[in-house]
C-alpha atoms as one frame of an Amber mdcrd trajectory, in Angstrom:
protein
   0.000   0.000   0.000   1.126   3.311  -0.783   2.715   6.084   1.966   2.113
   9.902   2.202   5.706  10.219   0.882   5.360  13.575  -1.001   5.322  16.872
   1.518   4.525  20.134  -0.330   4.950  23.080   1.394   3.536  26.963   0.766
   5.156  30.158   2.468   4.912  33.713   1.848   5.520  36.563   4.499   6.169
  35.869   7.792   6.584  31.902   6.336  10.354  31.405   6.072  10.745  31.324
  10.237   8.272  28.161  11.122   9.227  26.896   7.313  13.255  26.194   9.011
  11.737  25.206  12.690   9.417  22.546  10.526  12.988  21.237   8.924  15.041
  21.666  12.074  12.496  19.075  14.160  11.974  16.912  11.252  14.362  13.526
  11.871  17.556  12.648   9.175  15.769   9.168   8.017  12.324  10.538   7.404
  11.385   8.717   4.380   9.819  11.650   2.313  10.532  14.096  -0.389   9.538
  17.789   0.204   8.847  20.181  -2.080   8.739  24.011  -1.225   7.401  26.895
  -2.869   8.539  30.572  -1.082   7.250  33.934  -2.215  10.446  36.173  -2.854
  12.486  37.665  -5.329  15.409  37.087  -7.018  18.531  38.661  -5.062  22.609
  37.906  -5.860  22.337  35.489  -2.841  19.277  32.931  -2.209  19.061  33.531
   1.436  15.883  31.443   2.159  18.051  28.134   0.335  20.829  29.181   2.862
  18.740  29.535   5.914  16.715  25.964   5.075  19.742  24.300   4.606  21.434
  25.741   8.255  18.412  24.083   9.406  17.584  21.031   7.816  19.275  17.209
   8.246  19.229  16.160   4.550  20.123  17.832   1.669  18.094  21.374   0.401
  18.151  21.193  -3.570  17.630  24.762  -5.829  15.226  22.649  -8.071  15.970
  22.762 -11.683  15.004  21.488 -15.062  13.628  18.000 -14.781  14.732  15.390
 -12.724  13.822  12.141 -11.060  13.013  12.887  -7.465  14.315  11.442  -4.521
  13.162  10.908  -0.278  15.206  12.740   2.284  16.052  15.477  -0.172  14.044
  19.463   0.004  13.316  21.099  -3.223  13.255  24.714  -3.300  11.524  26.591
  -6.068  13.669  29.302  -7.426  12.475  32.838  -7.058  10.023  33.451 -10.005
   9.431  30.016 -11.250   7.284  27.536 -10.475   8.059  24.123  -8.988   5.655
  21.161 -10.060   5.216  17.490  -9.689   4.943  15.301 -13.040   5.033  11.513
 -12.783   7.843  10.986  -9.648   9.724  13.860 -11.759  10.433  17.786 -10.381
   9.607  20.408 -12.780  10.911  23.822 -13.245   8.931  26.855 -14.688   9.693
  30.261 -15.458   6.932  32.440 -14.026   5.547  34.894 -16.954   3.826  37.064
 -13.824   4.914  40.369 -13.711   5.584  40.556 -10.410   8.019  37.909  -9.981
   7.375  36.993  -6.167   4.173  35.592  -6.836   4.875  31.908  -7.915   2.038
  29.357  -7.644   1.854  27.543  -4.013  -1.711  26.522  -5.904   0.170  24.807
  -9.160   2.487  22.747  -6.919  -0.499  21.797  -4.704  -2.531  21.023  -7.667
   0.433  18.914  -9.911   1.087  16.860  -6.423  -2.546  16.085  -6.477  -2.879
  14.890 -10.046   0.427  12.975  -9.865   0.572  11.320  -6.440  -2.979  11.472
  -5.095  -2.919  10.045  -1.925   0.368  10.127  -1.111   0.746  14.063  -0.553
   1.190  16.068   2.554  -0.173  19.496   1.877   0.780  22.411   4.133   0.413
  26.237   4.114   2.124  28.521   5.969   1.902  31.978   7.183   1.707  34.695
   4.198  -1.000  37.258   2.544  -3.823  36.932   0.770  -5.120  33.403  -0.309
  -2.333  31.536  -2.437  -2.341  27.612  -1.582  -6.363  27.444  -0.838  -7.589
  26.151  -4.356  -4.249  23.736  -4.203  -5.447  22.124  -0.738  -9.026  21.393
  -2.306  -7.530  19.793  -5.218  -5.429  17.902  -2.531  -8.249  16.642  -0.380
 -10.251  15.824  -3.627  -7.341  13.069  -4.232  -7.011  11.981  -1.130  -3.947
  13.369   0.363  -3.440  15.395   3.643  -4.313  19.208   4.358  -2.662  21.374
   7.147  -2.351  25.026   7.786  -0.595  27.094  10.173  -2.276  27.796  13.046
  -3.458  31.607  12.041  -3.238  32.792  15.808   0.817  31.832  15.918   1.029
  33.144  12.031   2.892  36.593  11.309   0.525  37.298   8.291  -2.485  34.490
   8.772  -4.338  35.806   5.684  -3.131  32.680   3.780  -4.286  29.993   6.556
  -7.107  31.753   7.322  -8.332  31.708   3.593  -7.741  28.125   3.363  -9.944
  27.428   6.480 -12.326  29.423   4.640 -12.549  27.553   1.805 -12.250  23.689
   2.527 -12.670  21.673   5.991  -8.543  21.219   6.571  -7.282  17.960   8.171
  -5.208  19.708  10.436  -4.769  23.739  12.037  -1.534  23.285  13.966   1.315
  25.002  15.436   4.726  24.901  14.000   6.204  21.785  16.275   2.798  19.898
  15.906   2.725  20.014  12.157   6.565  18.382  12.046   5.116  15.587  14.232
   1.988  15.266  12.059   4.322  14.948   8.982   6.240  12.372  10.660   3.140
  10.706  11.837   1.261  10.375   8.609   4.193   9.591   6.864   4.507   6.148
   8.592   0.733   5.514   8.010  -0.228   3.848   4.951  -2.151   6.203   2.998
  -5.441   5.143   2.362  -7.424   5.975  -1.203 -10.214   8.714  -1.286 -13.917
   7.112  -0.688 -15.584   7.268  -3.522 -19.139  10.006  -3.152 -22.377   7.762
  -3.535 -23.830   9.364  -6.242 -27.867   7.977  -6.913 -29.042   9.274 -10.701
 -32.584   9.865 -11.362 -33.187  10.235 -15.012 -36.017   8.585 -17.449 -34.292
   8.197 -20.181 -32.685   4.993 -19.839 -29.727   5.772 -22.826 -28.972   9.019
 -21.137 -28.938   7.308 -17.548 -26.605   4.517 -18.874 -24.311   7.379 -20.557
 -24.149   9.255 -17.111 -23.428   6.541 -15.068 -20.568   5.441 -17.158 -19.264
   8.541 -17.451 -19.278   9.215 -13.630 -17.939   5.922 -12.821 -14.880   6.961
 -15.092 -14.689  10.370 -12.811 -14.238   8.206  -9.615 -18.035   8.012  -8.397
 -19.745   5.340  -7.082 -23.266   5.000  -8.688 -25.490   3.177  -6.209 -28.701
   3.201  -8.430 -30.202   4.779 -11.320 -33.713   4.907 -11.608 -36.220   6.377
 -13.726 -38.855   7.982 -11.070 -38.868   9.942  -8.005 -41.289   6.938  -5.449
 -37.635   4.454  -7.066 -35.728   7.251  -5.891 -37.182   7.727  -2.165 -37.328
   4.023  -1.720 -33.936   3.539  -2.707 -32.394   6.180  -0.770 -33.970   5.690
   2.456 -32.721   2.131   2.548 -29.046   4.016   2.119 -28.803   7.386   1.523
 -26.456   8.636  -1.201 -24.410  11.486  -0.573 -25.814  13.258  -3.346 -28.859
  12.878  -5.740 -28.418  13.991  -9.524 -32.224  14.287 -10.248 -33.929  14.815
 -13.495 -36.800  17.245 -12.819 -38.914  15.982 -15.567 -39.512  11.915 -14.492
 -41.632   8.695 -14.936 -43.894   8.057 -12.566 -46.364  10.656 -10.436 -44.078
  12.547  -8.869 -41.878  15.544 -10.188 -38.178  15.976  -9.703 -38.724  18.740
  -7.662 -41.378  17.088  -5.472 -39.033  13.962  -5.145 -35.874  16.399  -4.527
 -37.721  18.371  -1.603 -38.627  15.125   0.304 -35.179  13.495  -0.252 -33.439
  17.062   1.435 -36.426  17.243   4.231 -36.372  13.949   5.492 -32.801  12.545
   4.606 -31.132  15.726   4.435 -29.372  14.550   0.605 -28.003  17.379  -1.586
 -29.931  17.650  -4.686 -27.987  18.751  -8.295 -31.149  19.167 -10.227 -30.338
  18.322 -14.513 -32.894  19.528 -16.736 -33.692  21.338 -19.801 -35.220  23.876
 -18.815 -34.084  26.901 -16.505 -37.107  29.163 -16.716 -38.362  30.886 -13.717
 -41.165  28.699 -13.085 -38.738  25.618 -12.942 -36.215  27.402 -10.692 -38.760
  28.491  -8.500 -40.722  24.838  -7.902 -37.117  23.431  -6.938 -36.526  26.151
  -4.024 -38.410  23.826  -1.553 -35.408  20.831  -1.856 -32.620  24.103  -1.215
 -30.990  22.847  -4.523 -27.333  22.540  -4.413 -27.202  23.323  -8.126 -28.364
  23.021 -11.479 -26.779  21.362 -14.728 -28.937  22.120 -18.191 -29.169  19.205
 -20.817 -27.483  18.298 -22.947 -25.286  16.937 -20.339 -21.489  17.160 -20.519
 -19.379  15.379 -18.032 -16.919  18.018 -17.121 -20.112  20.236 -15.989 -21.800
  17.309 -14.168 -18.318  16.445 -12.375 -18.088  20.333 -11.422 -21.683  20.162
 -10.491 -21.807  17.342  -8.075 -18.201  18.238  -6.755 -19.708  22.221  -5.654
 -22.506  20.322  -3.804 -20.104  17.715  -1.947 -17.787  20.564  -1.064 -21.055
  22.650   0.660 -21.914  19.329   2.417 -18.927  19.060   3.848 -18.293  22.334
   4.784 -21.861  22.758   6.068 -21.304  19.638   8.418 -18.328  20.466   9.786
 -19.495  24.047  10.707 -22.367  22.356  12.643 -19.943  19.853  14.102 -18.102
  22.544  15.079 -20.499  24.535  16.531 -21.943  21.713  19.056 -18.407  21.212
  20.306 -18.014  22.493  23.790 -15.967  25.624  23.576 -12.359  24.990  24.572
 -10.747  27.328  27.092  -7.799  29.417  25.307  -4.148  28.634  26.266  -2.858
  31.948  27.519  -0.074  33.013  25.199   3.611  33.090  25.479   3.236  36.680
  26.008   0.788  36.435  29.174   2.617  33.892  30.640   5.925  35.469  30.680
   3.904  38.342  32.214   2.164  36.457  34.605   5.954  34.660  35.699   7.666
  38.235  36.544   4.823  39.740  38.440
């Protein structure tokens, strides 16, 4: 079984400090290759390769060109380029972005993904505005790890916080615990993503049979396809899918929309409603079911995919904030600065 042998790492301001304490605590023999992308620009001297390899206890590489890559060894992106991931080989770009610090934490994040699925470690680090956030998703959707810097103990936390913001993370951590979590994970074997339940509802049997093998290609799991919204109710409440691609025009009695609204009220399933037609009277009989969207006939699978991946995303995040929220609320550590405080009175 595969490990979570790839560790990619995003920093921008305020990153390079925890990015040398996370190579400092990590041990000599650990078994993975990292790869690091740092916002910065070109100088005479690459002082962030000189600090990370003060620090670290196996070799810090300026990446370059294409090579094979290998465990125990750091790759550094070069100011203004980017650093991807292509089959087990490093990549080297030249960044046509005019302002040359701003190389993609996102297209490392997002080449990891597509090459080594579950295998990668994804972490961002302190820095502004939102780089890295898209890059996690697309490293969650494969099955790999998330973690972000703890934004409370982050010198510019616009970058962790933005990730929060836009996927449920695996991990929020300080700077020790996320060098114990690599070390951690990276001796677990790393499990494939579950494939989302997906139950089609569609009378037209040629067009079902299309969708389903086109979805099964994408990675879902179809757990039924049937051809009227009573099928549909029966089937799910035997074992609910996790989301319902529903035709609103059906065989049968009952109408998408009235099968879609009792599927969300009494299982609580997302609903991606596919029809041809989007007039107002449509949109407005499939309010009751809170639609998580909408894909218009004639199907293509790149818009269905995108369609049912939106609604599993809002699931998710929508569960987790209610999880969340019926946690008891943890008393705060007092910081460093409090205690010290609290120590000299």
């Amino acid at each position: 079984m595969a490990r979570r042998d790839v560790v990619v790492i995003g920093a921008s301001a305020g990153g390079v400090a925890p990015l040398k304490e996370i190579l400092a605590l990590l041990p000599g023999d650990l078994a993975c290759s990292l790869f690091v992308v740092v916002h910065r620009i070109a100088l005479s001297e690459d002082f962030v390769l000189i600090g990370l390899r003060s620090k670290a206890k196996f070799p810090v590489i300026a990446a370059r060109g294409r090579e094979v890559f290998r465990p125990g060894h750091v790759y550094l992106a070069p100011p203004a380029c980017h650093l991807l991931i292509e089959d087990e080989h490093v990549r080297v770009d030249e960044s046509t972005d005019p302002h040359p610090s701003r190389v993609g934490i996102d297209n490392l994040f997002r080449s990891a993904a597509l090459s080594c699925g579950e295998r990668v470690v994804a972490i961002v680090l302190s820095g502004m505005l939102d780089d890295g956030a898209l890059g996690l998703r697309e490293v969650r959707r494969h099955g790999g790890v998330t973690i972000v810097q703890d934004p409370a103990e982050s010198v510019q936390p616009s970058m962790p916080r933005s990730a929060i913001a836009e996927l449920p993370v695996h991990y929020c951590l300080g700077v020790r615990a996320i060098a114990q979590t690599i070390v951690r994970v990276a001796r677990e074997p790393a499990a494939r993503p579950a494939q989302p339940h997906v139950l089609i509802v569609e009378d037209e049997r040629i067009v079902a049979l299309n969708l389903e093998s086109q979805l099964t290609d994408l990675g879902y799991r179809v757990v039924g396809s049937v051809a009227s919204g009573e099928e549909a109710l029966h089937l799910a409440a035997t074992a609910p899918p996790d989301v319902v691609l529903m035709d609103i025009q059906l065989a049968g009695k009952m109408r998408g929309t009235e099968a879609g609204e009792a599927l969300w009220t009494q299982l609580g399933v997302p609903i991606v409603y596919a029809t041809a037609h989007s007039d107002e009277k449509t949109l407005a009989e499939s309010r009751a079911s809170m639609p998580y969207g909408f894909v218009v006939k004639p199907y293509r699978a790149a818009h269905v995919h995108a369609a049912l991946q939106l609604a599993l995303d809002r699931r998710e995040r929508e569960q987790t904030i209610v999880r969340v929220a019926r946690e008891p609320a943890a008393r705060p550590a007092p910081s460093e600065e409090l205690a010290r405080a609290w120590v000299t009175r």
